[in-house]
Backbone as CSV, one residue per row, in Angstrom:
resi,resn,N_x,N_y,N_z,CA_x,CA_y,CA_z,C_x,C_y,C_z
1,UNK,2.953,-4.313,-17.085,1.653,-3.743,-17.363,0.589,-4.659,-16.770
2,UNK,-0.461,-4.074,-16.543,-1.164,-4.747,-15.798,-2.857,-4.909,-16.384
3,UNK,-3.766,-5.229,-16.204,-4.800,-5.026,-16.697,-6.130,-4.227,-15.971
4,UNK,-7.112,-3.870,-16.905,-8.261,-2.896,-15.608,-8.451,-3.591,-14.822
5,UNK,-8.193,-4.994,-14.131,-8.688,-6.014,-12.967,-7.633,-6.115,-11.955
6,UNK,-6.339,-5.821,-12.394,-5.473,-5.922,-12.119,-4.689,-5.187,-11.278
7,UNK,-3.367,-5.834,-10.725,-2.426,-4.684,-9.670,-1.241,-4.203,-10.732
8,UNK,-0.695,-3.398,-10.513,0.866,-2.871,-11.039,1.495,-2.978,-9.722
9,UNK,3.008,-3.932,-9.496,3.734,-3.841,-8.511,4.791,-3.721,-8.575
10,UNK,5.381,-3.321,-7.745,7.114,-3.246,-8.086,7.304,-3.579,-6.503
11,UNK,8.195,-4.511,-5.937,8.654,-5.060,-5.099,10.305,-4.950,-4.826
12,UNK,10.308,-4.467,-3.384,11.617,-4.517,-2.726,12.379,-5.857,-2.036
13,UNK,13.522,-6.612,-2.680,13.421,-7.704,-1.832,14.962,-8.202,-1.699
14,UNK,14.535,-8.907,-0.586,16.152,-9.517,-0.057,16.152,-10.765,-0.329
15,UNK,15.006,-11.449,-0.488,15.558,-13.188,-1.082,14.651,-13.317,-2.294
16,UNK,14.361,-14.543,-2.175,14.164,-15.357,-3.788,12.780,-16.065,-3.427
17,UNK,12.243,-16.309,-2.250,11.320,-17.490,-2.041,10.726,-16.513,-1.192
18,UNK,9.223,-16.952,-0.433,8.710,-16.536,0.926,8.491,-14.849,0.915
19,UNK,7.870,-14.640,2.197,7.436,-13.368,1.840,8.678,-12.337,2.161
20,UNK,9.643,-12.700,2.175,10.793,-11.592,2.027,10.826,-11.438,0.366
21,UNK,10.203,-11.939,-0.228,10.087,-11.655,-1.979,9.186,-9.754,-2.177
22,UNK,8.563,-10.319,-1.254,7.926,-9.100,-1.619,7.680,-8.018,0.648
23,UNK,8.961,-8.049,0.617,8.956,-7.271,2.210,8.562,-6.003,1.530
24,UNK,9.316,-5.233,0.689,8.872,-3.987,0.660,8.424,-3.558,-0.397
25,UNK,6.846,-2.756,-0.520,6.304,-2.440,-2.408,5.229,-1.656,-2.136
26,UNK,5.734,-1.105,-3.513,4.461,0.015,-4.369,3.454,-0.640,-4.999
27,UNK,1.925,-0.802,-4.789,1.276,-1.131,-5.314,-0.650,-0.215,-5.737
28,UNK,0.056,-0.417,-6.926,-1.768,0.555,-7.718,-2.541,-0.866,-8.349
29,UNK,-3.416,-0.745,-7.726,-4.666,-1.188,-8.066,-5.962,-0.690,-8.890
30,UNK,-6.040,-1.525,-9.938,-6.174,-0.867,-11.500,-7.694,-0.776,-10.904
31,UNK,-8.111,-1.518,-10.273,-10.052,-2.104,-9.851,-10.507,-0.863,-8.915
32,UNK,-9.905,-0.545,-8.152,-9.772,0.483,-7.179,-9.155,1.579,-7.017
33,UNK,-8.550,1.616,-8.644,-7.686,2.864,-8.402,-7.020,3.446,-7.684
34,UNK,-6.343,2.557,-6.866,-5.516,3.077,-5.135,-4.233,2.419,-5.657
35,UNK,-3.338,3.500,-4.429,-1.685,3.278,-4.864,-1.590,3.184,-3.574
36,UNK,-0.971,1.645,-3.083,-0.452,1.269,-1.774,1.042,1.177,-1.647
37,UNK,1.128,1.494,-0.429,2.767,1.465,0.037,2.770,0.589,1.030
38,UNK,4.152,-0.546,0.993,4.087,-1.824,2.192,5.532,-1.940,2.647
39,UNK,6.332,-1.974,3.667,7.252,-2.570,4.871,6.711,-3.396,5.196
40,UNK,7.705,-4.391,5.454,7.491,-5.791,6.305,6.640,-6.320,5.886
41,UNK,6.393,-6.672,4.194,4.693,-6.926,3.889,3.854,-6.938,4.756
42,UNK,3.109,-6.034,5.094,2.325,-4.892,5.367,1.378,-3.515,4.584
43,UNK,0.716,-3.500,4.234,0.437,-1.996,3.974,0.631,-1.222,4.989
44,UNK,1.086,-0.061,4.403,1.412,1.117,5.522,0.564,2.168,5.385
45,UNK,0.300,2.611,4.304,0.072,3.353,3.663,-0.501,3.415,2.510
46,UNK,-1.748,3.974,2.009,-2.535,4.298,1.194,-3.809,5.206,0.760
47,UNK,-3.138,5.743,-0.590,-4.463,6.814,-0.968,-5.291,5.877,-2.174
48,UNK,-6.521,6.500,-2.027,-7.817,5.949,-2.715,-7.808,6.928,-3.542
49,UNK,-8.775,6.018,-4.607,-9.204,7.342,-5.855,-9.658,8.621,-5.635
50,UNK,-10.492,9.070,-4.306,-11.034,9.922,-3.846,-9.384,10.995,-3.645
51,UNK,-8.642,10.566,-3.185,-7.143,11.673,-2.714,-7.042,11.251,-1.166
52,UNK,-8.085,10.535,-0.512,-8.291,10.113,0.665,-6.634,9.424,1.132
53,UNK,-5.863,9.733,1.906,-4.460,9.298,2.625,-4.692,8.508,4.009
54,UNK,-4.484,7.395,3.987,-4.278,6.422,4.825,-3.048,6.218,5.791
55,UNK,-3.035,6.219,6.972,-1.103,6.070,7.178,-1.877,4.836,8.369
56,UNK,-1.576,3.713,8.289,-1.622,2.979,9.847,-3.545,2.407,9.549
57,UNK,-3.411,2.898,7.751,-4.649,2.026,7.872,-5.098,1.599,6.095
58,UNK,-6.023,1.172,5.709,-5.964,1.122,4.369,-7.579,1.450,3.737
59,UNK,-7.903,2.120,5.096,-9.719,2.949,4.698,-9.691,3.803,5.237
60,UNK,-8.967,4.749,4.825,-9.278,6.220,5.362,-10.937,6.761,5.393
61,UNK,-10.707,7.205,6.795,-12.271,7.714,6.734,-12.326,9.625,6.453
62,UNK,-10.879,10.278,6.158,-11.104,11.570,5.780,-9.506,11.764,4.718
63,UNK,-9.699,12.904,4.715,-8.316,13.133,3.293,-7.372,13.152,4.200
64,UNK,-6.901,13.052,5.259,-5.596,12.597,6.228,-6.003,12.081,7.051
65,UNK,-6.133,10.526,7.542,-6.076,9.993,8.641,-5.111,9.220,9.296
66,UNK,-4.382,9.329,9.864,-3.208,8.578,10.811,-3.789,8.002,11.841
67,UNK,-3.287,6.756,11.870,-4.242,5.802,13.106,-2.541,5.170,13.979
68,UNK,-2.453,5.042,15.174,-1.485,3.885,15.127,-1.148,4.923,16.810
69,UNK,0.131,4.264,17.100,0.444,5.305,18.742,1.334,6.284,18.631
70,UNK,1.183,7.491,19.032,1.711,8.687,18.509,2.592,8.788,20.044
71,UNK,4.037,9.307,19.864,4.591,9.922,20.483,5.228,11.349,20.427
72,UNK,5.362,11.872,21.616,6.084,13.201,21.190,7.337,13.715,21.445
């Protein structure tokens, strides 16, 4: 549990020390009300309180924005 200032995290991990502790995680942010998603500690992905969806960024400037190099 976390507090209103606070994060809630749950972490994916392959070791014990360093940032492979936390390579892969879900994280809501109680201050900001946003639920982030991270690989390779990284954010990948995140929506804001608004419903606003982030992919390749973590400030969406509309309710779907994908930023990053697209192939087809």
């Amino acid at each position: 549990m976390a507090g209103a200032s606070n994060t809630g995290n749950i972490f994916f991990s392959d070791a014990t020390s360093g940032s492979g502790e936390s390579d892969g995680y879900i994280q809501y942010s109680h201050s900001n009300q946003s639920l982030s998603f991270g690989t390779a500690t990284d954010a990948r992905m995140k929506i804001d309180s608004s419903g606003r969806v982030g992919i390749g960024t973590t400030s969406a400037d509309s309710k779907l924005d994908i930023r990053g190099t697209t192939q087809i």
